[in-house]
N, C-alpha and C positions, 0 to 999 in steps of 0.2 A: 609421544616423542616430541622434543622441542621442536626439530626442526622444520615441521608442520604446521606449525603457528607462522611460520612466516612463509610459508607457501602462499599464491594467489589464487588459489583456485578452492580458498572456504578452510575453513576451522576444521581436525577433527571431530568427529562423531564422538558423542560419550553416552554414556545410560541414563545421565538426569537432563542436560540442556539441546543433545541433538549434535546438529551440525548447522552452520550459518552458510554452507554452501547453498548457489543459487538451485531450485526445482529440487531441495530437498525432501525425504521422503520420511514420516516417522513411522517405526515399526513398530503399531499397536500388535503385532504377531509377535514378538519377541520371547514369553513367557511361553509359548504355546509348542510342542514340538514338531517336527519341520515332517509333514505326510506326506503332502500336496505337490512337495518337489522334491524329487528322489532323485533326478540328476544333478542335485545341488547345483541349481543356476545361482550366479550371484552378480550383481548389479555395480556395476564401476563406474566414476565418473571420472571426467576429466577437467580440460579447464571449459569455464564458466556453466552453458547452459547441457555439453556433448555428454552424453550417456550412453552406454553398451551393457550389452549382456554376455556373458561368457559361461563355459560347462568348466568346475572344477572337478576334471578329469582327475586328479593327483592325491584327490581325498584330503585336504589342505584343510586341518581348523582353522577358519576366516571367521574374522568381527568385523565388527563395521569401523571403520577408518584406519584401518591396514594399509598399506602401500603392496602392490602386487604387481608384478611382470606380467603380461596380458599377447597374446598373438596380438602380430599385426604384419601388412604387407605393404613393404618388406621390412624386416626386421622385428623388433617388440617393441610394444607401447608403456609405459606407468602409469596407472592408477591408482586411485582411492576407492574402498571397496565399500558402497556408500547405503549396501542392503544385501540382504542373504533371507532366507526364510522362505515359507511359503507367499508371504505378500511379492515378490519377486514376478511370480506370473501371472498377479495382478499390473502389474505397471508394463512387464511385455506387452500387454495388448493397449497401452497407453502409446507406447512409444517404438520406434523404428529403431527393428533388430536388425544386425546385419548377419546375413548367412554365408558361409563358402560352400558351397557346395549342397547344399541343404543343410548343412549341419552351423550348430554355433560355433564359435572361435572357442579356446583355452587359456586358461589360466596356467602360465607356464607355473609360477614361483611366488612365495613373498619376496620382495625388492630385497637384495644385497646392496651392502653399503657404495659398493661401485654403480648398482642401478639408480639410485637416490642421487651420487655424486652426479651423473652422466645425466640425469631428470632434472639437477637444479639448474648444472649448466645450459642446456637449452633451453628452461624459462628466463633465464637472464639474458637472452638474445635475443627473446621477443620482441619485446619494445622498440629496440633501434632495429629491430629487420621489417618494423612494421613503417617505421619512418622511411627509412630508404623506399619499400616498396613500392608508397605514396610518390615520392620525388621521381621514381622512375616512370610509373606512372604516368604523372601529368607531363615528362618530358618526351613521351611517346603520345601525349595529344588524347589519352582515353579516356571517354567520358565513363569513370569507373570513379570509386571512392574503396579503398582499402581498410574495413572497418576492425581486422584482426586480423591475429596473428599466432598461429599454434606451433611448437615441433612436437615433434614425435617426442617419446622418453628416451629413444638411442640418436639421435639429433639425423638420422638418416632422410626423412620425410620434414619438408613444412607445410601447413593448412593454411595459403591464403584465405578470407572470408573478404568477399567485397558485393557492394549494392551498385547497382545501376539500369537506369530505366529502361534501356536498349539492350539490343545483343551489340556485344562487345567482343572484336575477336583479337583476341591475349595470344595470337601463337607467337607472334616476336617477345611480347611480354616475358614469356613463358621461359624462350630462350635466356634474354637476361637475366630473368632472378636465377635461372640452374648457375649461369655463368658466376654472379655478384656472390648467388648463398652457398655454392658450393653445395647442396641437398637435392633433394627430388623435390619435385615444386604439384603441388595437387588444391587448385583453383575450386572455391565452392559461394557461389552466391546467396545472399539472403537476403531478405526481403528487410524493411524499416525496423517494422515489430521484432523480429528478431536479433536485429542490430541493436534494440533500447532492452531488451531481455537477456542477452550478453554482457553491456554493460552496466545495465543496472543502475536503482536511482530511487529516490522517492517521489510519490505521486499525490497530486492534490489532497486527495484524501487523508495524507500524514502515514500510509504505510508503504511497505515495501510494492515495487510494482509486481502487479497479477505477471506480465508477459516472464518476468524473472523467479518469479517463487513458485508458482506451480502450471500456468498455461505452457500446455504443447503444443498445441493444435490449433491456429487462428482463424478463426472465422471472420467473415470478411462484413463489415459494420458500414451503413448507409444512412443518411441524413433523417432517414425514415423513421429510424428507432427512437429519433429526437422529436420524429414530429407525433408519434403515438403518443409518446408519455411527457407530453403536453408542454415540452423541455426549451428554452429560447435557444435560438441558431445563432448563436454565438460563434465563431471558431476556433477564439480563443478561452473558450471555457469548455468545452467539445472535442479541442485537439489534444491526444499526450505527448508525452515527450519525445516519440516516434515522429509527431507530425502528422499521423494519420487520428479519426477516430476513435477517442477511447472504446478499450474492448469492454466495460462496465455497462457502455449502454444496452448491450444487448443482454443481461443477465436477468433483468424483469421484462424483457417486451413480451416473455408468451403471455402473461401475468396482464398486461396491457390489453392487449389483443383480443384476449378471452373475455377481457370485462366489457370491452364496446362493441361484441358481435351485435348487440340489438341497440345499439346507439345511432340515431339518425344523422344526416350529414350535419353538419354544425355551420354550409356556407347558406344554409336556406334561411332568409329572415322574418321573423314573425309579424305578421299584420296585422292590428287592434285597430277597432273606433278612434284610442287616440295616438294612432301613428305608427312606427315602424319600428323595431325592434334588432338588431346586429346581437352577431354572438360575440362573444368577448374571453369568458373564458370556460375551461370545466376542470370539473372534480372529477374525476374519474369514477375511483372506488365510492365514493359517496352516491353518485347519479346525480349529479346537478351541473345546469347549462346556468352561465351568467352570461346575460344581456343586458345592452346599456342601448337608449334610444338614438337611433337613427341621424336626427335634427339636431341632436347635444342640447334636446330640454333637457331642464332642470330633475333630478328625479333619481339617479345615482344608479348603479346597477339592482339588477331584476335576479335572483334565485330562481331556477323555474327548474321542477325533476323533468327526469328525460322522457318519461310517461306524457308529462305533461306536456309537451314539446310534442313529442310524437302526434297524438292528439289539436295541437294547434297545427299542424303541419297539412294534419288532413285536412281539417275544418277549413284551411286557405286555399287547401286544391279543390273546394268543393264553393269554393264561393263565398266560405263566410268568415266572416271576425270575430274575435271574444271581442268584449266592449273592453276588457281593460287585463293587462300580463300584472297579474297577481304575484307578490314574491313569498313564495313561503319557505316556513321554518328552516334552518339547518340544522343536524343534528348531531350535538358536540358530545362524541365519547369522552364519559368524565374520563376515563383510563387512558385519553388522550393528553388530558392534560398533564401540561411539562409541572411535575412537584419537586421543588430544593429542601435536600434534608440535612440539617447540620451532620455532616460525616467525620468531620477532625474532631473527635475526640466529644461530639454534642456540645460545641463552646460557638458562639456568638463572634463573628470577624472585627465586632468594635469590642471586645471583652477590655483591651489595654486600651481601651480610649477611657472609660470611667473608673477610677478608681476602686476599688472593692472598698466596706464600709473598716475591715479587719487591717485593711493596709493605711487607714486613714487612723484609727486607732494605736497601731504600733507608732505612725509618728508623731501620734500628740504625746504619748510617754515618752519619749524620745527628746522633747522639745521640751515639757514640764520640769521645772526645776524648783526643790523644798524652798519655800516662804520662809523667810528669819522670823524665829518665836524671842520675842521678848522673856526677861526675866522674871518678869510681871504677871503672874499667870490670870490678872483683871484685864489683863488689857489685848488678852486673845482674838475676843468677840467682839472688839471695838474697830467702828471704821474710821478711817483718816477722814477729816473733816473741809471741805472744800476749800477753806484759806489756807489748810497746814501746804506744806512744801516737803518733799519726800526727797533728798539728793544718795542717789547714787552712784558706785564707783570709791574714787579716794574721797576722805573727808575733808571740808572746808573745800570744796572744789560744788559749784553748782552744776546741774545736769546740761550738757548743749542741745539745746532743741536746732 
């Protein structure tokens, strides 16, 4: 349906490209017939990151980017029905269902064109109900930030979302927006990460943010995970767009952790015949400590495996020194090394800088113009002789040099 495309809350779903909604889900079960879930649960979202599950009770053939009338209290909700299938009770145990009673909610209906009309108009009210909410806000003194703003699909219900470090108590709050919005007013806080997962962004890395395309579930990220994997404390290269620690750091620390269980501390410094020794830096996956001397003699950094360390480590708690911290080898996986292969078409980036020998040919036939043949056929093979005078152009007219 057109009218879908211009909705805020992501692109419909299709069979070839997906859906460009945020925590999209693709349905590699699609081909496959649906066993595993005999209550036909089906997966709805709403706007940005909110997602539900619901029973279609009513035996409804549903696809994926349908529009459907959904329980809700009080009144119904609208959604996009954003999975169906068995993959469906896979993502229940990703994500928080809500139950009434112990039971799931229902899928009343597909959307009628009155539910669709009554669903646009309350997203068009968002925006400035999120502004006011702000302005009243700060004119009530709460240290709060209003970071969104939902209605229901029957515009009965609004979802404030706001961040604040403190408890905050909204009950006068609470009273003015019923008064200003005229709705039921239902307050949910969330934390930074979820606030930059909501709205969404690109992140250093040149892709969509993790907290918006598929992270649920946040785990909580410490300066620690930077100092395992060897990383500078930076906080401006360490912070996202949250403001808080990227959630990326902690995606290799078990990977980290597991490699330096038999790694010795790195604050201990080596003592040789000649001098003293500081760590400086390490290769992790490799096994190697670099050390530069002590005194800043001359002598540049030291490669030294972690064996070997270990080993110098003891020999100093035991009294004695190597005569001298030997640097040995490193060892450079050739399949490390970065190789450049002409990929555009196997042609060379200066191809238009030199002419080809074919294009230099065409314009010398191009430039080449027939020699006048005398009537004389003696005097073909004869060359002009260096006092003759050759004029041409019009005749009696000499050449202008």
């Amino acid at each position: 349906m057109n009218y879908q495309e211009k909705l805020a809350r992501g692109c419909p779903s299709s069979g070839v490209g997906g859906s460009s909604a945020k925590l999209d889900v693709y349905n590699w079960l699609k081909d496959v017939p649906n066993i595993l879930n005999p209550d036909d649960i089906v997966e709805v979202r709403f706007k940005n990151t909110r997602k539900d599950y619901y029973r279609n009770v009513n035996g409804l053939k549903l696809k994926e980017g349908e529009v459907v009338a959904v329980e809700a209290s009080p009144g119904h909700d609208v959604g996009v029905v954003s999975l169906v299938g068995d993959l469906v009770l896979k993502q229940m145990n990703r994500h928080k269902v809500t139950y009434v009673d112990g039971e799931l909610r229902k899928v009343y209906r597909k959307a009628k064109p009155v539910d669709i009309q009554k669903w646009e108009e309350a997203m068009a009210l968002e925006h400035d109900t999120m502004l006011k909410a702000r302005k009243i806000a700060e004119d009530l003194r709460l240290d709060m930030k209003i970071g969104d703003v939902e209605y229901q699909g029957d515009k009965t219900k609004a979802i404030f979302y706001y961040i604040a470090d403190e408890r905050v108590d909204f009950r006068q709050l609470i009273k003015v927006y019923a008064e200003t919005f005229r709705t039921r007013i239902e307050m949910r806080q969330i934390g930074a990460r979820q606030e930059a997962g909501r709205i969404g962004g690109i992140g250093s890395c040149g892709r969509e943010l993790c907290c918006s395309s598929w992270i649920t579930n946040f785990v909580s990220v410490t300066t620690n995970a930077a100092r395992y994997q060897e990383i500078s404390l930076n906080p401006q290269k360490l912070a996202g767009q949250c403001g808080k620690l990227k959630c990326c750091l902690n995606y290799e620390l078990d990977c980290y952790i597991d490699a330096q269980k038999d790694f010795p501390p790195n604050n201990i410094p080596l003592e040789t015949e000649k001098g003293i020794y500081n760590f400086l830096k390490a290769d992790i996956f490799k096994r190697m400590y670099w050390y530069a001397p002590a005194d800043n003699q001359p002598g540049g950094q030291v490669a030294v495996s972690v064996d070997k360390v270990k080993e110098i480590i003891r020999l100093n708690k035991a009294g004695e020194k190597v005569p001298q911290l030997m640097a040995e080898p490193v060892a450079v996986d050739k399949n490390e090394v970065l190789d450049y292969h002409k990929v555009v078409g196997q042609d060379s980036l200066d191809r238009f800088d030199t002419p080809s020998s074919s294009s230099r040919n065409r314009r010398k036939k191009k430039r080449r113009k027939p020699s006048p043949r005398s009537n004389n056929p003696s005097s073909t093979n004869q060359k002009p002789s260096g006092n003759s005078q050759q004029n041409y152009g019009k005749p009696g007219k000499p050449r202008k040099r």
